[in-house]
N, C-alpha and C positions, 0 to 999 in steps of 0.2 A: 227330667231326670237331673241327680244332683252332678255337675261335672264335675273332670278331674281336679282344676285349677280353685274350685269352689273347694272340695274336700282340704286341698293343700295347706287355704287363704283360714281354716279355722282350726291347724295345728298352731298349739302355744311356742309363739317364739324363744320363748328360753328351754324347754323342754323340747319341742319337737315331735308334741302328743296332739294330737287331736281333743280342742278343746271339751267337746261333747261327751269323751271317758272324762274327763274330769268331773263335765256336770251328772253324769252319771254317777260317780262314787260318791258327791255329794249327797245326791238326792237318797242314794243306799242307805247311809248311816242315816240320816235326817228322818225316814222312814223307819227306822230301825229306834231311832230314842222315842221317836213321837207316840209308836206304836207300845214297844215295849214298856215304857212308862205308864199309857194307856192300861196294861190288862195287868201290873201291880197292883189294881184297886182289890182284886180275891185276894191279895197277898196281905194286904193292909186291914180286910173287913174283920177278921176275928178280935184282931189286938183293939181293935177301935171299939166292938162291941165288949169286949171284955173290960174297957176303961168308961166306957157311959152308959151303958147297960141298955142300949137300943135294941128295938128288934133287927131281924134279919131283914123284914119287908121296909123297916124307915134307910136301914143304913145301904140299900141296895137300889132305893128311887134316886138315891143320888147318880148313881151309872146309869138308869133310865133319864134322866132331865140330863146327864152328862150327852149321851146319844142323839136326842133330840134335839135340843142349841144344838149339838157339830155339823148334826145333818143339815140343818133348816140355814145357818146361817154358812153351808159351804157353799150355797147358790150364789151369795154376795162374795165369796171371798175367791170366786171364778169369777167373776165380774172386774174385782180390785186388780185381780192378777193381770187381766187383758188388758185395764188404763193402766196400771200404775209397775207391773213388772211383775215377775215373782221373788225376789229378790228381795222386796221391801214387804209384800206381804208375808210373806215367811218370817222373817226378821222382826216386824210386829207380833206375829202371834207367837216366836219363840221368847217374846216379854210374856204374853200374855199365859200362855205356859208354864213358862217357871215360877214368875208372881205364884200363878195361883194355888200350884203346887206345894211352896214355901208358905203360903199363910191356910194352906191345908193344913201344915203341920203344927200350925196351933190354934185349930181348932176347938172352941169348948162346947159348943152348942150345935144341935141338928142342921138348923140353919143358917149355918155358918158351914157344914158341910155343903147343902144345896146350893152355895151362891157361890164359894169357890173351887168347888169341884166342877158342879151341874153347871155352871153359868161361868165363869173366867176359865177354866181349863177345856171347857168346849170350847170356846171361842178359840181360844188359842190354836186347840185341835183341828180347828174347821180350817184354817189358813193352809194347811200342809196336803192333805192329799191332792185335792186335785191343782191347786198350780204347779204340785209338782209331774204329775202324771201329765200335763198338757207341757210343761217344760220338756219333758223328756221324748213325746211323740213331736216335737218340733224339733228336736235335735236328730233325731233318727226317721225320720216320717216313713222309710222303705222295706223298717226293720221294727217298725212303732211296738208291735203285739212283745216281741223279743225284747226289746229293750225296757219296756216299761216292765215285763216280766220281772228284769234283773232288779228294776229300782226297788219296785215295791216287794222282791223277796225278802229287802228289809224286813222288813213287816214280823216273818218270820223271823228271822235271828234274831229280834228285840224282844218277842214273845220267848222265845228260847233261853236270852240270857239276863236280861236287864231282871225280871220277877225272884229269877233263883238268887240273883245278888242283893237285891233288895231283902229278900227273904234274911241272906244271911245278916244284912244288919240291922234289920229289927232286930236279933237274937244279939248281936255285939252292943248296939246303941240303944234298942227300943223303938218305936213305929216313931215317934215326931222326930227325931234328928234323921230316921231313913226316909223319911219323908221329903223333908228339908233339901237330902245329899242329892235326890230323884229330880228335883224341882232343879237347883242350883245346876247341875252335869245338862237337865236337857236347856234351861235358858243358853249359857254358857257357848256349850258344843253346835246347838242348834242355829244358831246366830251369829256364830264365827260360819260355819259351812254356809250359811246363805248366801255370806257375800261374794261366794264363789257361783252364784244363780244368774245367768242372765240370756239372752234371749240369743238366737241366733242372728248375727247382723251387729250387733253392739259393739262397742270398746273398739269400733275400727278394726278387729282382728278379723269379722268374719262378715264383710261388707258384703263382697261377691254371694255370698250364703243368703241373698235373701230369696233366690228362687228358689230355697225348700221349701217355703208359703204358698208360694204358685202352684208346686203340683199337687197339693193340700185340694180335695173338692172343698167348694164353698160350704160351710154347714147353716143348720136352722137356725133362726131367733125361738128367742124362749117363746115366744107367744106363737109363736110356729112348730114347734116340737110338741109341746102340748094340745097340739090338735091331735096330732099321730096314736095310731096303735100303740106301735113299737114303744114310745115315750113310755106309756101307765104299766103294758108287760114288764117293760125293765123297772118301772117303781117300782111293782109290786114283787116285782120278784125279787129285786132289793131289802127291799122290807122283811120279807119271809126269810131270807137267809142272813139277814141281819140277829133276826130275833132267833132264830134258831144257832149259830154262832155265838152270836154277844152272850148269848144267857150262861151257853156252858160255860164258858172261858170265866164268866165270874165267878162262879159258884161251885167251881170243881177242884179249887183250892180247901173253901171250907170246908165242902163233899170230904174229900178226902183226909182231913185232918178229923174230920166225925167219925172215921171208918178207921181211926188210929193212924193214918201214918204220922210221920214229924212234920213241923211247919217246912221243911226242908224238903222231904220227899215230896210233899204235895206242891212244889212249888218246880220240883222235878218232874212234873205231870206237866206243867205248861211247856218244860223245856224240852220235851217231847216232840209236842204239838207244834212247836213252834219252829223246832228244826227239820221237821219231817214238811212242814210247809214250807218251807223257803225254796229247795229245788222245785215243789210242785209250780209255784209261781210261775217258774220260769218256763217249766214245760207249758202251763195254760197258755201264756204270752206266745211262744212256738206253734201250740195247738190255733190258736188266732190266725197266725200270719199265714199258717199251711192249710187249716179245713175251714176258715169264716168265723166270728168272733159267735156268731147263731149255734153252729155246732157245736162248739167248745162249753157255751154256757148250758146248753139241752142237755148235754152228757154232764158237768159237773153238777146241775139240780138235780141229774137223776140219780148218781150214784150218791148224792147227801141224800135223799128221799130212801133211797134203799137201804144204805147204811142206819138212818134212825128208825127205818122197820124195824131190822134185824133187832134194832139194840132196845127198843121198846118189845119186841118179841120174846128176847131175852129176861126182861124184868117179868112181862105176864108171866111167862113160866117158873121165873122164882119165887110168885108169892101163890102159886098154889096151892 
């Protein structure tokens, strides 16, 4: 257990806060631009198909090749975080983020969408969840499901608010300077907050704090979890509610602006989505720590499984 004198030894000297709410608010916001920038790409697809007359299927492989590089290369970038800190990985890929974002925005050709969206803005992407989600169950390891609830309800308020403000300045500037402003805010913010990321036990403040590792069970090697069940259920059910997520979220901006709303209202659709998530988060993290992370995950795939019954039930019966 974490003792009393360990708890004390990692409140900030000059404040008198417990350093670990600090790394906690970091990681919120850092969650919050990463993501929120992230699902701008509905927001950005029309204007962009309206200025090079692409299909819907070429200007949308770029969010699939975006998913792809973030996933495949966040294996290494859990790897970097464990030699090298998260601090400095984050830091890199909030270059590698905003770079890519910023020469999104000048764009002329397809492939030039695929290399800095699909290929520099994943990578970038890939640096951020999981050092930070393993940052945040080392600060808290008692309360881990809780806490990382809180970080990544980012997630949601970035979905909620960063799309409807980008939305509005495409309509003031146009899609390449909202582009630009998206890239510049997440380098910028994202890399000033990093350097507030650092491990439990560092900077001398939180020396005594190294027994929260201790009562950490030891975990598998890669080459050892991939022998497991458990391992390919949770890939695969990663995977399925990836794709079933991912897909609406990009497409339910232009959905919506096909079915008439304004670029505005449909971008109010995400901020919906996106704030009606953020508590949820924090409940699942809570539902972890109190009924086992197995329960928690069997009841939210079932209630997404029911829910796109209903909502494919629904459509059968409208085109009757």
């Amino acid at each position: 257990m974490v003792n009393e004198k360990s708890v004390k030894s990692n409140k900030n000297k000059t404040t008198g806060i417990f350093y670990g709410y600090i790394i906690l608010a970091a990681c919120f916001f850092i969650m919050m631009l990463v993501y929120g920038s992230q699902y701008c790409f509905g927001v950005f697809f029309k204007p962009m198909i309206a200025d090079f007359g692409w299909s819907r299927a070429e200007t949308s492989m770029a969010f699939s090749l975006y998913m792809f590089v973030s996933g495949l290369l966040g294996i290494a970038a859990g790897r970097l975080s464990d030699r090298l800190g998260a601090r400095r990985v984050v830091t890199f890929g909030s270059l590698l983020l905003g770079a890519g974002y910023m020469l999104a925005s000048r764009t002329e050709n397809i492939w030039q969408l695929y290399l800095f969206y699909g290929l520099i803005i994943a990578a970038g992407s890939s640096t951020m969840y999981v050092p930070i989600v393993s940052m945040i169950t080392r600060w808290f390891p008692r309360n881990a499901g809780f806490m990382a609830g809180i970080g990544i309800s980012g997630i949601g308020l970035g979905i909620g608010v960063v799309p409807l403000i980008a939305s509005r300045l495409i309509v003031v500037l146009d899609w390449r300077p909202a582009l630009f402003v998206v890239g510049a805010a997440s380098l910028i913010v994202i890399a000033i907050l990093a350097q507030l990321l650092k491990r439990p036990g560092a900077g001398g403040e939180t020396e005594s704090n190294n027994n929260m590792y201790a009562e950490q069970p030891a975990g598998l090697s890669l080459k050892e979890a991939i022998l497991t069940r458990q391992f390919w259920m949770f890939f695969v059910g990663w995977v399925c509610y990836g794709f079933l997520y991912q897909v609406g979220l990009v497409h339910i901006v232009p959905y919506a602006t096909d079915i008439g709303l304004s670029a505005t209202a449909a971008a109010a659709v995400l901020t919906v989505i996106g704030l009606v998530g953020t508590p949820a988060r924090v409940g699942l993290g809570v539902s972890g720590d109190r009924f086992t992370n197995r329960l928690t995950l069997m009841a939210s795939f079932a209630v997404m499984a029911l829910v796109d019954k209903g909502l494919s039930g629904r459509r059968l019966v409208a085109n009757l």
